[in-house]
DOKENU-32018 format. One record per residue (C-alpha): residue number from 1; residue in three letters; x, y, z. Coordinates in steps of 0.5 Angstrom, whole numbers, plus 2048, in hexadecimal, padded with zeros to 3 digits. Layout:
<pts>
num NUM, residu Ala, X X, Y Y, Z Z
...
</pts>
This chain:
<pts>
num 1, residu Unk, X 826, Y 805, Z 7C8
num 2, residu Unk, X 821, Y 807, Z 7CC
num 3, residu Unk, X 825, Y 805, Z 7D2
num 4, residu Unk, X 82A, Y 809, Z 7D0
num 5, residu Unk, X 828, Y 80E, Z 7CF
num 6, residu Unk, X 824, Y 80F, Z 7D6
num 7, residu Unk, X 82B, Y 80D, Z 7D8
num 8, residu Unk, X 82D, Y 814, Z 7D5
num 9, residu Unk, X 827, Y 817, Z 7D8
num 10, residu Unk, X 828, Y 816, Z 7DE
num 11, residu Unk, X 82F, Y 817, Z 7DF
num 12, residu Unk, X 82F, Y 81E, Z 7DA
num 13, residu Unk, X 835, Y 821, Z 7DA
num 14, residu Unk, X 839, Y 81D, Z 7DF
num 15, residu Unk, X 83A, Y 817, Z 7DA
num 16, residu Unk, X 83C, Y 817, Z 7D3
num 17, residu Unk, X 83A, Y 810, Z 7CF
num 18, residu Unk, X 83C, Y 810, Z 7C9
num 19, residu Unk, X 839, Y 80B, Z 7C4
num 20, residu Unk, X 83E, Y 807, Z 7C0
num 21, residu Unk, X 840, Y 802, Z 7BA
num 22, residu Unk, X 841, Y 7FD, Z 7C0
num 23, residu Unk, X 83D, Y 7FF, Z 7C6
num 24, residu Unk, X 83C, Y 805, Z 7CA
num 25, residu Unk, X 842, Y 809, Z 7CD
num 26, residu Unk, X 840, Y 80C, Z 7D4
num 27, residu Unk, X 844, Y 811, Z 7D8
num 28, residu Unk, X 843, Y 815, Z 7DE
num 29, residu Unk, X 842, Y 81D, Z 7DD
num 30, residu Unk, X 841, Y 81E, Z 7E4
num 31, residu Unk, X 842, Y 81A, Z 7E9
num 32, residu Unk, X 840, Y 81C, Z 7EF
num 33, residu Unk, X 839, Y 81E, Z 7EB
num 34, residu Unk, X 839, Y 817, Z 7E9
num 35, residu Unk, X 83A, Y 814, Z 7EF
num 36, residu Unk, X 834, Y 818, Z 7F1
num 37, residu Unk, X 830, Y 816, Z 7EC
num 38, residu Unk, X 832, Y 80E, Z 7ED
num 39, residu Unk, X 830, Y 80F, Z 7F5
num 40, residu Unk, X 82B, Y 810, Z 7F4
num 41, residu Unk, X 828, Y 80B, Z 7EF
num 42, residu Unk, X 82B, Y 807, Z 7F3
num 43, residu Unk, X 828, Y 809, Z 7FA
num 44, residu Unk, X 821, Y 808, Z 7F6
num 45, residu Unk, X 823, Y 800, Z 7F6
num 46, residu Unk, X 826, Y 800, Z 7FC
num 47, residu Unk, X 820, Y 802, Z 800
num 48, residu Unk, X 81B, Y 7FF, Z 7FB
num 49, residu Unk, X 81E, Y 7F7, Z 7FD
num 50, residu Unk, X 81F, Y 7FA, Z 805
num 51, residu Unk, X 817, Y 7FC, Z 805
num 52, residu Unk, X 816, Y 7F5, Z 802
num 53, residu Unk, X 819, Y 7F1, Z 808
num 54, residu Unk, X 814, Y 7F5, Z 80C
num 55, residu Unk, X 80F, Y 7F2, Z 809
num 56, residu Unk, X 811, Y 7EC, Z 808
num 57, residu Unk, X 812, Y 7EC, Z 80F
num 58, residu Unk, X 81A, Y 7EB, Z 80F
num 59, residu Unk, X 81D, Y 7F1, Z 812
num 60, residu Unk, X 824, Y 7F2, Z 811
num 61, residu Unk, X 829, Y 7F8, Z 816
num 62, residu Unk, X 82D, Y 7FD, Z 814
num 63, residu Unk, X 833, Y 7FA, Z 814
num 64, residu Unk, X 831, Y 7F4, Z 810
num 65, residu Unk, X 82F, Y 7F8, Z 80B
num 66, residu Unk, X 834, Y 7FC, Z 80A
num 67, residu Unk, X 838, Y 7F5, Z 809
num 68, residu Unk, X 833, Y 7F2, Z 804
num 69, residu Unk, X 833, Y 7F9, Z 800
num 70, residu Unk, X 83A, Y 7FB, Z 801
num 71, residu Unk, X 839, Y 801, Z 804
num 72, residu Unk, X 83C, Y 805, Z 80A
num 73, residu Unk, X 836, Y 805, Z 80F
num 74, residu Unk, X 836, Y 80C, Z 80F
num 75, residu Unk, X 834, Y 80D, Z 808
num 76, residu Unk, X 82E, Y 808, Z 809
num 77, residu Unk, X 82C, Y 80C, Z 80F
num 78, residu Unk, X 82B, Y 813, Z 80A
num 79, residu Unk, X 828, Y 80E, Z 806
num 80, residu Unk, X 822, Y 80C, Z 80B
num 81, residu Unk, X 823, Y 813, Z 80E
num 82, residu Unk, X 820, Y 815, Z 807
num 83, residu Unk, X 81A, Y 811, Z 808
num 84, residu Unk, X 818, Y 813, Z 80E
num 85, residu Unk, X 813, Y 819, Z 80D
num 86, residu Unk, X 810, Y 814, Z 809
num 87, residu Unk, X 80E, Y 80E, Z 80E
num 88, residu Unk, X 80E, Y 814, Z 813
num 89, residu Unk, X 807, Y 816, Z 80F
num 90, residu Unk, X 805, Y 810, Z 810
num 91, residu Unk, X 806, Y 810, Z 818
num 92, residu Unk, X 80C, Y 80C, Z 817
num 93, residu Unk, X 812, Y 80C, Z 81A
num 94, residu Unk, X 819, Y 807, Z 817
num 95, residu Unk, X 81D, Y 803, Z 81C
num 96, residu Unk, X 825, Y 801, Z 81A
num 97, residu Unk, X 826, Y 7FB, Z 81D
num 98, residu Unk, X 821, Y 7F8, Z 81A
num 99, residu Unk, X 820, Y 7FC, Z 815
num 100, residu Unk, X 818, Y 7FC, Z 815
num 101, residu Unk, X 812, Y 800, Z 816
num 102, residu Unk, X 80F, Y 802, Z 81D
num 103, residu Unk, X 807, Y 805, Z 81E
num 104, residu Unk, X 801, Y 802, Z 81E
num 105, residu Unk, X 800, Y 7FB, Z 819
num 106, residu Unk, X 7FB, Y 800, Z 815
num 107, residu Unk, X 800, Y 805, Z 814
num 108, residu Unk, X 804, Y 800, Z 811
num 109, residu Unk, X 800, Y 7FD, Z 80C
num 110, residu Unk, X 7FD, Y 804, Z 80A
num 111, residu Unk, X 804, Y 805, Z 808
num 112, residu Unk, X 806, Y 7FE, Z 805
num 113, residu Unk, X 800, Y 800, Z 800
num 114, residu Unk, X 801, Y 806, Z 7FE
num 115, residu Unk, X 808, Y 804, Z 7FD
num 116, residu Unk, X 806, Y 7FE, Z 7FA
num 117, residu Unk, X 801, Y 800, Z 7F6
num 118, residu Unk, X 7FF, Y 807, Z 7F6
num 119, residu Unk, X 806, Y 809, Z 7F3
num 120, residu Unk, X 809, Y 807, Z 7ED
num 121, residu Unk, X 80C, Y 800, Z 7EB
num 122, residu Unk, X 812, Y 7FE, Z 7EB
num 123, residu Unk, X 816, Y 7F7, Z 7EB
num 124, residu Unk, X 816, Y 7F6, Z 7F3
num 125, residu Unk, X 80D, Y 7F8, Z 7F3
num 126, residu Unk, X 80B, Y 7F1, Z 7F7
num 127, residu Unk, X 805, Y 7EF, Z 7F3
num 128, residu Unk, X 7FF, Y 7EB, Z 7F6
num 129, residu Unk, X 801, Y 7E3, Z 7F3
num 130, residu Unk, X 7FC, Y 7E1, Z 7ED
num 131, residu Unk, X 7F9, Y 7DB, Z 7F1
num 132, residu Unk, X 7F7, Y 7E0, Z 7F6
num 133, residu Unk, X 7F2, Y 7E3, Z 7F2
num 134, residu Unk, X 7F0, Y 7DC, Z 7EF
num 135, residu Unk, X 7EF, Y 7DA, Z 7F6
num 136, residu Unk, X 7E9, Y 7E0, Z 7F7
num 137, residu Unk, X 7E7, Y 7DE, Z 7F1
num 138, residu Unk, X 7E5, Y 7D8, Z 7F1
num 139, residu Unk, X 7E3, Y 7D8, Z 7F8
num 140, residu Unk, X 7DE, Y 7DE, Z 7F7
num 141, residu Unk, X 7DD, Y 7DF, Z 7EF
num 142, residu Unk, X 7D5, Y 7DE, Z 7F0
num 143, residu Unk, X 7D4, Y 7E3, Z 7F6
num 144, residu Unk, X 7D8, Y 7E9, Z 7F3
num 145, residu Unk, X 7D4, Y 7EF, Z 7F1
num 146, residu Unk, X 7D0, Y 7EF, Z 7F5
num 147, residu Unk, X 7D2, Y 7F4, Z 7FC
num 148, residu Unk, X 7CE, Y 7F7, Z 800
num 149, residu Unk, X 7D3, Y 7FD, Z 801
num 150, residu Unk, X 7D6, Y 7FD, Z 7FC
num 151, residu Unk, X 7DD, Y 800, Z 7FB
num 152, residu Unk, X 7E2, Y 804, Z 7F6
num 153, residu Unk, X 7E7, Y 800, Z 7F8
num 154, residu Unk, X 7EB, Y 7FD, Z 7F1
num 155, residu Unk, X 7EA, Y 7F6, Z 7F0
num 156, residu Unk, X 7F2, Y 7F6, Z 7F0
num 157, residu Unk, X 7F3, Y 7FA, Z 7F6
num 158, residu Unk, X 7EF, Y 7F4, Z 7FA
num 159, residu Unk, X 7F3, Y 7EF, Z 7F9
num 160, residu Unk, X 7FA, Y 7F4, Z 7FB
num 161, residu Unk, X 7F5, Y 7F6, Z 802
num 162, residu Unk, X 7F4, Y 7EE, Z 803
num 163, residu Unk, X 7FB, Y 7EC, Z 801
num 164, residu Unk, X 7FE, Y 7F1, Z 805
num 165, residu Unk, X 7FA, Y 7EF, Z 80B
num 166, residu Unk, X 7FC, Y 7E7, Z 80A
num 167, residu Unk, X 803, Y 7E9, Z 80A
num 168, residu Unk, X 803, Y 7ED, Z 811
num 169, residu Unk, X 7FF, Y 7E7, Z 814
num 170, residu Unk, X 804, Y 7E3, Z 812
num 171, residu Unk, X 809, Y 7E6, Z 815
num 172, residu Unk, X 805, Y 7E7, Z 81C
num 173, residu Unk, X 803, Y 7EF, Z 81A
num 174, residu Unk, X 7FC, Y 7F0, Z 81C
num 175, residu Unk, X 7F6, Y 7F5, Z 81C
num 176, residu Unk, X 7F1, Y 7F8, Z 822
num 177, residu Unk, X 7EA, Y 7F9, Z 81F
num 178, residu Unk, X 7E6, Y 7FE, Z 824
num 179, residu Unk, X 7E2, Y 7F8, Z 827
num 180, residu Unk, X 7DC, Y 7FC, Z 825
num 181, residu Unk, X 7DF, Y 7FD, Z 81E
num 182, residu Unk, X 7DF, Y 7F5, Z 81F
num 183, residu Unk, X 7D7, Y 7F4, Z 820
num 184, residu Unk, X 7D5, Y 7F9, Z 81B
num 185, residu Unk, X 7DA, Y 7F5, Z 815
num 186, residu Unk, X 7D9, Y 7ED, Z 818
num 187, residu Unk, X 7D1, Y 7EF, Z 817
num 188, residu Unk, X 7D2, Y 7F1, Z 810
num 189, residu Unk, X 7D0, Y 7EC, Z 809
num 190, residu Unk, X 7D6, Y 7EF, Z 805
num 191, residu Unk, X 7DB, Y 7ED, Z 80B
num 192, residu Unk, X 7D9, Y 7E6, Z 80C
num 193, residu Unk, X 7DA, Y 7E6, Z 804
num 194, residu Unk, X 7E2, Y 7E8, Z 805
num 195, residu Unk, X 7E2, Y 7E3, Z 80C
num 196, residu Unk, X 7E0, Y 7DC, Z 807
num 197, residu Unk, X 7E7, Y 7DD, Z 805
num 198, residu Unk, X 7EA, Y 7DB, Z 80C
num 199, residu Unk, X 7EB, Y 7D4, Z 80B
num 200, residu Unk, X 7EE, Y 7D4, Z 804
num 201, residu Unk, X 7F3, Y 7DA, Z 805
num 202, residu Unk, X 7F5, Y 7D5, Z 80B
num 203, residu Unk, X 7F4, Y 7CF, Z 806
num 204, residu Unk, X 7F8, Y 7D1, Z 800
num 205, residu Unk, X 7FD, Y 7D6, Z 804
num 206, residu Unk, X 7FE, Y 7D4, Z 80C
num 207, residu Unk, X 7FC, Y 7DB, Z 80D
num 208, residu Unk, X 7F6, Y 7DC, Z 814
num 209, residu Unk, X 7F3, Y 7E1, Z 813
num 210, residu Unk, X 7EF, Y 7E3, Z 819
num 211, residu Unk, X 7E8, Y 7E6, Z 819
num 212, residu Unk, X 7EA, Y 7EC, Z 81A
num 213, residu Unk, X 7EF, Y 7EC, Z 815
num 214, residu Unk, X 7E9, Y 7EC, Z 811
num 215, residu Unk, X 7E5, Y 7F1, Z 813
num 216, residu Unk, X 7EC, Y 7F6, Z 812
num 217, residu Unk, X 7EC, Y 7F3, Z 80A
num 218, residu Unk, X 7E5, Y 7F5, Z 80A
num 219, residu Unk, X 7E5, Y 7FC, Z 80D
num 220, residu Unk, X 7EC, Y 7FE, Z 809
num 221, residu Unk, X 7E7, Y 7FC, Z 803
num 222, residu Unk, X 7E1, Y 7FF, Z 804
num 223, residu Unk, X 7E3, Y 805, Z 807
num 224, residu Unk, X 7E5, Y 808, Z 800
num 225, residu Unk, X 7DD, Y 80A, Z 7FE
num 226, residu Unk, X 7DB, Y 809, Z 7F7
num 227, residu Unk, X 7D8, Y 810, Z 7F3
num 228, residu Unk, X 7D2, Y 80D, Z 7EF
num 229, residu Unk, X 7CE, Y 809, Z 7F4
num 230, residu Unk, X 7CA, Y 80D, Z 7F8
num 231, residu Unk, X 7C6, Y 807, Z 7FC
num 232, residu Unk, X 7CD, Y 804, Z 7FE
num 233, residu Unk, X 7CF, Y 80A, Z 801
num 234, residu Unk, X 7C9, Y 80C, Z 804
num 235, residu Unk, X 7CA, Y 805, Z 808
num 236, residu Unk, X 7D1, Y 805, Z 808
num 237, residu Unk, X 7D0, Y 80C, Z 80D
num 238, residu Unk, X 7CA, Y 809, Z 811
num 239, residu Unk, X 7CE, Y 803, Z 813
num 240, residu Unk, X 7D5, Y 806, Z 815
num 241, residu Unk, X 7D3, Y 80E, Z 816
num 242, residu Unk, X 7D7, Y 80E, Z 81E
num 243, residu Unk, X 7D8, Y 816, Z 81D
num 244, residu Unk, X 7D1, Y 81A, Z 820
num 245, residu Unk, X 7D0, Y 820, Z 81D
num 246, residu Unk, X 7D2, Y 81E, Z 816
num 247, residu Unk, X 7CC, Y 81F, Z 813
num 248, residu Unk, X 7CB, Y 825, Z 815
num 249, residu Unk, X 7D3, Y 827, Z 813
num 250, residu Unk, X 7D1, Y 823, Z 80B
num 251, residu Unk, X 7CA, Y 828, Z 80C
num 252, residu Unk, X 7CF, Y 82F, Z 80E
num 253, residu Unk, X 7D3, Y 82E, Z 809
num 254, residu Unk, X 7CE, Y 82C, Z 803
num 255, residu Unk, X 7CB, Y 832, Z 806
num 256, residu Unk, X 7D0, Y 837, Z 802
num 257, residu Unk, X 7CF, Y 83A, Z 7FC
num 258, residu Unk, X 7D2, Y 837, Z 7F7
num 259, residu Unk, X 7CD, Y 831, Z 7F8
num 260, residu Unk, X 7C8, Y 834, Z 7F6
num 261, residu Unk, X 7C7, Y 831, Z 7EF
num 262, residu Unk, X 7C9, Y 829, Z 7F2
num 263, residu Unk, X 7C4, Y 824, Z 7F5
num 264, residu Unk, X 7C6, Y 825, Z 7FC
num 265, residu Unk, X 7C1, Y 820, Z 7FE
num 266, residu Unk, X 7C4, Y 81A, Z 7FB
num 267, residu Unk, X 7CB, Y 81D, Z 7FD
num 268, residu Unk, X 7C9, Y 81D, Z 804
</pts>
């Protein structure tokens, strides 16, 4: 019941569904709105599987989707044109032959994981498998806890940084760290925590994940900061601060009035 009438909700006036003894009786209103509206439900699945090749690193052309989805090659065009705003905020642009995306590796990921797990789910999300987190943790269950830096990062959006990654990797798609990016992150404890896992990701998935691969794991995840541990960040700025001048930027801008009832020492 609740199916159709979601059905009757979206389609509004350009349906009738009409609910009888034996069934339900449809008939078109509208076609043209109705066609409108059917498009576009289904521009949303065709673009969700054509975002799902990406990732899994089998990319299709245009004129082979166009086939597999019945479509002209014009409209799957329209369809990612749609789209293009989007993956151009994320400094990326969209090839036809394949149809894959073209930028930076980050850019790539950024995208992959906010459209993965920042964005509602839906039956085409790609989930980190279970035994992914049973390896983590049965590798590192008497070392978790205690971090040295610390982080906001959700426990669930670690396992979609780290899948993502060995997705990548796996497909020959690589990240550069600034080497003295690199240098500071090799010496870090929590660091050489996440790079124990090396060998049991290689072990249970045959996915290598370079050093360095890690070190952008681990970069992703701490630098979403925490907002109730003080020493963490004070330890956190006094490692990775690469920007001169930004103590005195943090004191100008506490310097305004309306701080003047918080404790600015512990903010700066």
């Amino acid at each position: 019941v609740k199916d159709i009438q979601a059905i009757k909700n979206y389609f509004g006036e350009t349906i009738e569904l009409l609910s009888l003894y034996n069934g339900f009786r449809f008939d078109e209103r509208n076609r043209i709105k109705y066609q409108e509206k059917k498009e576009a439900l289904l521009e949303n699945e065709v673009l969700f599987e054509i975002i799902g090749t990406i990732f899994w690193g089998q990319p299709v052309a245009l004129a082979e989707l166009a086939h597999q989805y019945s479509y002209a090659e014009s409209t799957l065009r329209r369809f990612l044109a749609r789209i293009e705003p989007i993956v151009a905020s994320y400094r990326l642009s969209l090839t036809l032959t394949p149809v894959n995306f073209k930028g930076k590796e980050a850019d790539i990921r950024k995208f992959f994981f906010d459209f993965y797990y920042n964005s509602e789910q839906t039956p085409h999300t790609i989930r980190p498998p279970e035994h992914l987190h049973k390896l983590v943790l049965d590798e590192l269950s008497n070392q978790l806890g205690e971090y040295e830096l610390g982080t906001g990062t959700t426990v669930s959006a670690f396992y979609y940084h780290l899948y993502i990654t060995m997705i990548r990797v796996q497909h020959n798609h690589f990240v550069t760290v600034p080497e003295w990016l690199r240098t500071i992150d090799y010496q870090e404890k929590d660091f050489q925590l996440l790079y124990s896992l090396q060998d049991r990701i290689n072990q249970a998935f045959e996915i290598y994940l370079p050093k360095e691969e890690f070190a952008w794991i681990h970069l992703s995840i701490i630098a979403k900061r925490t907002i109730d541990r003080s020493d963490q960040e004070i330890r956190f700025v006094q490692r990775f601060n690469c920007w001169a001048g930004i103590e005195q930027a943090v004191s100008a801008y506490l310097s305004d009035p309306f701080f003047e009832q918080w404790d600015t020492e512990l903010l700066g």
